[in-house]
Structures are given as C-alpha cells and as structure tokens.
KETOR-58562 format. One line per field, with one value per residue (C-alpha): x, y, z; chain. Coordinates in nm, 2 decimals, padded with zeros to 4 digits. Layout:
<sites>
x: c(X, ...)
y: c(Y, ...)
z: c(Z, ...)
chain: c(A, ...)
</sites>
This chain:
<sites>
x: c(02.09, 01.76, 01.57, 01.29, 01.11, 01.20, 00.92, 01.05, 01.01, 00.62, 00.64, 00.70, 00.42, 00.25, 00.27, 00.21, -00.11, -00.23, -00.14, -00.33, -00.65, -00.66, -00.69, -00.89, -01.22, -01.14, -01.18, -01.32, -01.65, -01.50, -01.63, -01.36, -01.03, -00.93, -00.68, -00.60, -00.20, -00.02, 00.34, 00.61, 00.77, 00.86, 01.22, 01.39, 01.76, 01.86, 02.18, 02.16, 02.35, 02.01, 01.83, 01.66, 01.58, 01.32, 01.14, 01.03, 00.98, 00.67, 00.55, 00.44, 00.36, 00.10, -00.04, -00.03, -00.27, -00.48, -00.54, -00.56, -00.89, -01.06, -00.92, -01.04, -01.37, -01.53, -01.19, -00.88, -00.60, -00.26, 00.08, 00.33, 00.54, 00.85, 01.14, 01.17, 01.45, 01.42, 01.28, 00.90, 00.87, 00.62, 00.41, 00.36, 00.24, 00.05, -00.13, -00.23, -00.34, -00.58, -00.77, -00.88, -01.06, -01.01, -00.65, -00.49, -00.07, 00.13, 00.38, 00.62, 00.85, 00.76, 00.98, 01.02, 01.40, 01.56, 01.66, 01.99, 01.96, 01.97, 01.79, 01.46, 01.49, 01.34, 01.08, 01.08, 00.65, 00.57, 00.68, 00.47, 00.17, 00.21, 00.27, 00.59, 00.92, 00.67, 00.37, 00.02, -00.11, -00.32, -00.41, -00.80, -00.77, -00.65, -00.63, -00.30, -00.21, 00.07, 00.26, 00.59, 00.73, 00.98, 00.88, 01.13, 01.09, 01.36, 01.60, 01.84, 02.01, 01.65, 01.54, 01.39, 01.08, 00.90, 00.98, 00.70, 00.42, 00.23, 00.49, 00.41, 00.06, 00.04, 00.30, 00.06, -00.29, -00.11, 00.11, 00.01, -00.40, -00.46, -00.68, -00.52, -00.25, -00.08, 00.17, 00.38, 00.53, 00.89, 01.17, 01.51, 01.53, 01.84, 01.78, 01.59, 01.35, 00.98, 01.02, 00.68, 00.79, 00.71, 00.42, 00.26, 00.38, 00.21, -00.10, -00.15, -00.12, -00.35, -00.63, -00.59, -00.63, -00.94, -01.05, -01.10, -00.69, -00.59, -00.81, -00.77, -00.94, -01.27, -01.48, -01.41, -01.10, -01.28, -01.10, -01.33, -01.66, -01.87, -01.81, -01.97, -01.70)
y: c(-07.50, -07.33, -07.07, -06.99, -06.69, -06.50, -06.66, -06.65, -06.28, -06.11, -05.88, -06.14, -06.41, -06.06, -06.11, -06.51, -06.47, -06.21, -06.42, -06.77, -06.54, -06.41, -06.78, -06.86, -06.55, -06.68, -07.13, -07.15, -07.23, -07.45, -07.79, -07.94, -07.78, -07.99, -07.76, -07.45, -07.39, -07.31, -07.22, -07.45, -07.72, -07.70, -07.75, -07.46, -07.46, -07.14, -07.05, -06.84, -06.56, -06.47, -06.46, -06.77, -06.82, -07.22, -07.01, -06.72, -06.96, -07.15, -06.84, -06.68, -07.07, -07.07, -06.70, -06.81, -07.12, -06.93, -06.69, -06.99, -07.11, -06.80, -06.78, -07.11, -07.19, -07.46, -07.62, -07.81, -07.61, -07.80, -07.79, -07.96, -08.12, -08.29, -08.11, -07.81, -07.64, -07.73, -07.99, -07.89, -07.73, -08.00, -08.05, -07.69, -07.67, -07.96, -07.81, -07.54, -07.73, -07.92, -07.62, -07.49, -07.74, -07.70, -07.82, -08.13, -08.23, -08.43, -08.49, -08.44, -08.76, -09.13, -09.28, -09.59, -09.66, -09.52, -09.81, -09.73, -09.70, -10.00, -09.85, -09.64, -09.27, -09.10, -08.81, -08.57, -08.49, -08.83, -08.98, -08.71, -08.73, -09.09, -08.95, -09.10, -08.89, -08.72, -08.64, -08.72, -08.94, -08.78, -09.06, -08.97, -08.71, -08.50, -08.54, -08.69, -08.65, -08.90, -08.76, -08.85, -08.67, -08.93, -09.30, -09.50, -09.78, -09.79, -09.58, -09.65, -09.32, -09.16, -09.43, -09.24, -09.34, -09.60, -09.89, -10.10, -09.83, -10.05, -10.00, -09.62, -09.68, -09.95, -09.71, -09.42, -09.66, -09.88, -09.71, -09.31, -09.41, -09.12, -08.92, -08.83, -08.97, -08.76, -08.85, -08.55, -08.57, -08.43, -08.42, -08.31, -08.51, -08.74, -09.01, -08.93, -08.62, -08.70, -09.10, -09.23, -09.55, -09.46, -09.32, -09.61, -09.83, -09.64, -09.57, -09.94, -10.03, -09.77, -09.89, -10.26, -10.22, -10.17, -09.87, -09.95, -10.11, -09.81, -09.53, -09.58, -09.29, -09.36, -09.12, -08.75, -08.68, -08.52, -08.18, -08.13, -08.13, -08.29, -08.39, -08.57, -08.85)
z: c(00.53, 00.66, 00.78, 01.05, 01.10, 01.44, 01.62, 01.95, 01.89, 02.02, 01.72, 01.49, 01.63, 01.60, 01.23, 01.23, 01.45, 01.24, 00.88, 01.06, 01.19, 00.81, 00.70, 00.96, 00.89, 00.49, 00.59, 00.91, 00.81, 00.47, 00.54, 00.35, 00.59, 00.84, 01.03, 01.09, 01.21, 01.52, 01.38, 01.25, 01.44, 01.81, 01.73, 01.60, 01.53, 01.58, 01.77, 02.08, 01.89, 01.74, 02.04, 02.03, 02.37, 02.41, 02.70, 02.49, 02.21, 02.45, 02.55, 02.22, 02.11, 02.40, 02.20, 01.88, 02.03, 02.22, 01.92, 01.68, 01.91, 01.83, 01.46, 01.43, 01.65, 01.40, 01.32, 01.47, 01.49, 01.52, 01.72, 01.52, 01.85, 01.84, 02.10, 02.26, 02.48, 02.80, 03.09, 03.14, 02.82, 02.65, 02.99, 02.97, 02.56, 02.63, 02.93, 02.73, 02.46, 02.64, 02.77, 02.42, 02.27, 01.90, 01.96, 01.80, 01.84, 01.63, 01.41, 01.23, 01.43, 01.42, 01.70, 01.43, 01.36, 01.04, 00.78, 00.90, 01.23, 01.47, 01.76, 01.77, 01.81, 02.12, 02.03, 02.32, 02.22, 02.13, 02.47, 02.65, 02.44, 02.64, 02.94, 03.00, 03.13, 03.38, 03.08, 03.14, 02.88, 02.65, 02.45, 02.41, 02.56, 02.30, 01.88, 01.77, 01.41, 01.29, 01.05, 00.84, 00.58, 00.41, 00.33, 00.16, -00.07, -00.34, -00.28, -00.01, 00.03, 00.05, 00.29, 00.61, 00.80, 00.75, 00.61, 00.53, 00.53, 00.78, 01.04, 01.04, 01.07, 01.35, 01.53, 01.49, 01.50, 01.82, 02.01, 02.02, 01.96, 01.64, 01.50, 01.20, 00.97, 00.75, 00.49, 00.31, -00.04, -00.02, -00.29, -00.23, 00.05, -00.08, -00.37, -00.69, -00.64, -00.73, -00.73, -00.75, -00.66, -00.27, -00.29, -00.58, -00.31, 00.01, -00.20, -00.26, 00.09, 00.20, -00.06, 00.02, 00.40, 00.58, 00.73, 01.08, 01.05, 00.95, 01.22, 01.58, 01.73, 01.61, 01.93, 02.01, 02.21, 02.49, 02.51, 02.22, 02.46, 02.15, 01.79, 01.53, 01.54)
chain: c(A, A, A, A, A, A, A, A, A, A, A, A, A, A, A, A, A, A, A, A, A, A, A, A, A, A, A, A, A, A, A, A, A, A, A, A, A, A, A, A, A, A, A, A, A, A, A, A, A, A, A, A, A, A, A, A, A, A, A, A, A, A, A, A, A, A, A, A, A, A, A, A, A, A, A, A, A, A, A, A, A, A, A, A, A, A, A, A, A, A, A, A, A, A, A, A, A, A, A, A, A, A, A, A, A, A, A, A, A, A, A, A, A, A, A, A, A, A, A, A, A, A, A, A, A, A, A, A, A, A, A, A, A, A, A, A, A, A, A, A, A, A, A, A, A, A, A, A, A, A, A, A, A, A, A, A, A, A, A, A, A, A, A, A, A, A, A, A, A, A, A, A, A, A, A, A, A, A, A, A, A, A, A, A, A, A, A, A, A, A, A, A, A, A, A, A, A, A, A, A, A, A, A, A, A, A, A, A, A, A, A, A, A, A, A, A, A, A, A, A, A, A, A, A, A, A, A, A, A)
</sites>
C-alpha cells in the first residue's frame, strides 16, 4: 500500500516547487534548519499505467533542484537517492547536483545486509556516489547524508538496518565519507510500534562514542565554494 504525488508530471512539480520555495522565503535564513528538500525518494513505484515514465521523473527532479538552489541560497537542499529507472539516470542527477552548490545526496539505503539477509544489498545511488558502475566519485566532492529509517534491536520481525548501530555509522563514516547522519523514528514498520528499546539502545551508542568516530567529513565538500566547516 502507498501513494506518490504525480511528480513525474511538470504541473504537479509546479505545485512541489512552489510548496519547497514557500518553506524556503519562511527558513532560509533560520540558523537552526539544516535542509531544505528536493522531492521524495528517487524511486517511485508507480506502474506505467499512470504515466510514470523514470525520464520525465529526472527531468522535473533536475527543476525542482535547480529551483530548490534559489529557494534555498543559505541552506543545503537534499536529493533523497537511492534507484531510478534507467541506465544513466543517477550520473545525470548527480551531474546536476554538483553544479548548484547548496546541494547534498543521501539516503534513505545503507547497502548493509538485512538481519535476514545473507548478502548485502546493491544501492543503485550509493554505488555511484562512489563512482563505481561508470559514476564519478563524489566522495568530497559533494555532501552525503547517511540515513536509515529502521534500526532493529529487539524485535526480530522488525529487524531492518543496522544491526549494531556502529555498523551503520562506520558504513556511512568509512565507506561513503559523510556529512550528515540521519536516523528516523518509524512505527508500523513490523514488530511493536513505538519500542523504545532501539532507539535507548542507538542513543547510548551515540553518547558513548566520540565525535570525530562518529563525523567523517569534517572540511567543505567543495561544490559548496566555502563554508564554515
């Protein structure tokens, strides 16, 4: 069960852009928000019988960036990356990306195996970001935000990504060289909704380890130009 706006569709990122420049005159200048958005994730699962067409879905991506710069010139503005429709697709968002300079990628896919998985799953954006299967490695280059939405401690039917918290964050610290980590709360996701036992558990490890363990990307990517790190 889900649902997506029509984003593929101009009039509809018409509406989007228009929502994200309204947030963007009210907290642009709020020192204390980090982002500004992009859209949801990359990876849309609607049939063709609605339209959905990956091609058109880049193409008003790449305007809802391009507006989110100017929405958004004192802030990051994000592009939640994980798969898209078609061979070229991610080189192409990425590309974009890097010529506005307020523009971070990341999330919402650690490649880290499942609990119940026995091999690690392939993330279309994350490999890119690398600049493997014909990417250019942006590690650096620029922001990365790490981000998982399920960690699971108790539970085993809720069990999801990752499992202990410090594999997430040497993955994301390690491996794809972040800016940002973000962890998100979610119930309903199998298990018993709002079990504080994962997040007790996640808090703890994040207050017992050192800073520097835990931030990677310590300078300014350089797509930024300058930035008080």
């Amino acid at each position: 069960l889900y649902a997506v706006a029509r984003v593929w569709e101009q009039a509809v990122m018409d509406r989007s852009i228009a929502m994200r420049s309204a947030y963007g005159a009210r907290y642009n200048s709020n020192p204390w928000f980090e982002f500004g958005s992009v859209s949801g994730e990359t990876a849309i699962g609607a049939p063709s019988s609605t339209g959905y067409s990956a091609t058109a879905l880049v193409v008003q991506l790449k305007r809802a960036m391009t507006a989110a710069a100017t929405a958004w010139p004192n802030t990051l503005f994000r592009l939640p990356a994980n798969f898209c429709g078609y061979t070229g697709c991610m080189e192409d968002l990425f590309a974009h990306c890097r010529t506005l300079r307020n523009c971070a990628i990341g999330g919402p896919d650690p490649e880290l195996p499942l609990p119940v998985e026995t091999v690690t799953r392939t993330i279309q954006a994350n490999r890119y970001f690398r600049g493997l299967d014909g990417g250019t490695d942006l590690r650096g280059i620029i922001p990365w935000v790490g981000e998982t939405q399920d960690l699971g401690y108790v539970n085993t039917v809720a069990k999801r990504c990752c499992e202990p918290a410090s594999d997430f964050v040497t993955y994301q610290r390690d491996t794809m060289h972040n800016s940002y980590k973000v962890f998100i709360r979610r119930d309903g996701t199998g298990g018993a909704p709002g079990d504080t036992n994962v997040w007790t558990t996640l808090l703890s490890y994040l207050a017992a380890t050192p800073l520097n363990d835990l931030v990677y990307q310590h300078g300014c990517p350089s797509n930024m130009g300058s930035c008080t790190p």
